[in-house]
N, C-alpha and C positions, 0 to 999 in steps of 0.2 A: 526851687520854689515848689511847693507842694499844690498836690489839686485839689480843687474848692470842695469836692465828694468823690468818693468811688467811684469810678466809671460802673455803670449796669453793668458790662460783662466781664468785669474782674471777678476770677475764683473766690469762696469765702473760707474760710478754714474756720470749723467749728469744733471746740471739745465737749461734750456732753456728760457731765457726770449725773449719774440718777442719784439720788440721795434716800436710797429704802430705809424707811425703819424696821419695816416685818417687811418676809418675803413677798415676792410679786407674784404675781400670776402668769404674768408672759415679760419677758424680759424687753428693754424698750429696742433693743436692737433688732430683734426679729418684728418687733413692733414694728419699727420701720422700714424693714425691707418687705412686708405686705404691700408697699409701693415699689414697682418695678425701677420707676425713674430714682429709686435710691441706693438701690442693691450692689451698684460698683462704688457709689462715692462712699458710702456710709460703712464705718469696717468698727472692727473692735481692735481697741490700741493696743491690746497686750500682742498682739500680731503683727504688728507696725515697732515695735520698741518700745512700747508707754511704759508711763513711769511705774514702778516699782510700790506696790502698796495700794492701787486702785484696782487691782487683777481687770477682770472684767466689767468692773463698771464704769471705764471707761471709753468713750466713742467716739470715733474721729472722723468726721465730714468735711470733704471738701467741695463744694458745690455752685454751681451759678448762681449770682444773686439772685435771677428769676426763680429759682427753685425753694427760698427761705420763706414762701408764705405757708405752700404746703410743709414743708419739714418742721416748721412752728406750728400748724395746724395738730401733725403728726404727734408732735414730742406732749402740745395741750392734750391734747385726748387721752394719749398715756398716762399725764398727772393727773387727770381727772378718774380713769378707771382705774387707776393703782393708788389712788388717792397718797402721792409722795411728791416731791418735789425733785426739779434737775437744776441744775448750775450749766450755763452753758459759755465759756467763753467764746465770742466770735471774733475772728484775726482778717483784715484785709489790707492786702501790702502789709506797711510798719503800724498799721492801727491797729487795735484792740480793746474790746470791752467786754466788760462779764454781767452778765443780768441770771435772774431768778424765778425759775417759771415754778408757781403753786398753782394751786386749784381755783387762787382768783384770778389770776395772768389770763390777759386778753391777747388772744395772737395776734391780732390786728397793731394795738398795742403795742404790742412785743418786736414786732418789725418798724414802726414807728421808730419806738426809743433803741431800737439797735442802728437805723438810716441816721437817727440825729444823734446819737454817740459817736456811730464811725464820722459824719460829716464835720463834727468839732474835733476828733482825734486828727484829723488828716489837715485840720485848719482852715477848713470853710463852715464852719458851723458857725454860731452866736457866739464873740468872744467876748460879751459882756452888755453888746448889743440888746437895744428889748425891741 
């Protein structure tokens, strides 16, 4: 039997891909280790084994749910001053979703529809329910 949401202090596993069209200015990984509380979780995949053909634009976070407002906060400001877009998939337990953050992505938003994707991937969400 599966549980109805995430527990709050289940890890979350995030992959981050930046999607540049032209070069950035500050890459998003050092972007976000300007935050102290992200500099151990937050690494770059080619370091970890990542896949083959996203060199370093790819980023791997594993972190406390408590910590997905600021690292959505984080990763917004980046799309907004590098004016590009991230793909981010988030993994908790056997669940998983992939969202889209541009320059209109509300973080607030964005933590929203990732609690209500994992809560219906894990089988406590609306299954049809209104």
């Amino acid at each position: 039997m599966s549980h109805p949401s995430p527990r709050p202090g289940t890890p979350v596993r995030l992959l981050l891909t930046p999607r540049a069209s032209r070069p950035v200015q500050v890459g998003l990984l050092p972007w976000i280790h300007r935050r102290p509380e992200f500099r151990a979780a937050v690494r770059d995949a080619t370091t970890t084994g990542g896949r083959p053909g996203f060199s370093d634009a790819v980023i791997i976070a594993v972190v406390a749910q408590g910590l997905l407002p600021g690292l959505f906060n984080l990763v917004q400001s980046w799309v907004d001053q590098q004016r590009t877009e991230v793909s981010i998939r988030v993994q908790v337990a056997d669940a998983e979703v992939e969202l889209q953050v541009s320059g209109r992505t509300n973080p607030t938003s964005l933590l929203e529809q990732t609690t209500r994707a994992l809560r219906e991937a894990t089988g406590g969400g609306a299954d049809g329910a209104a």
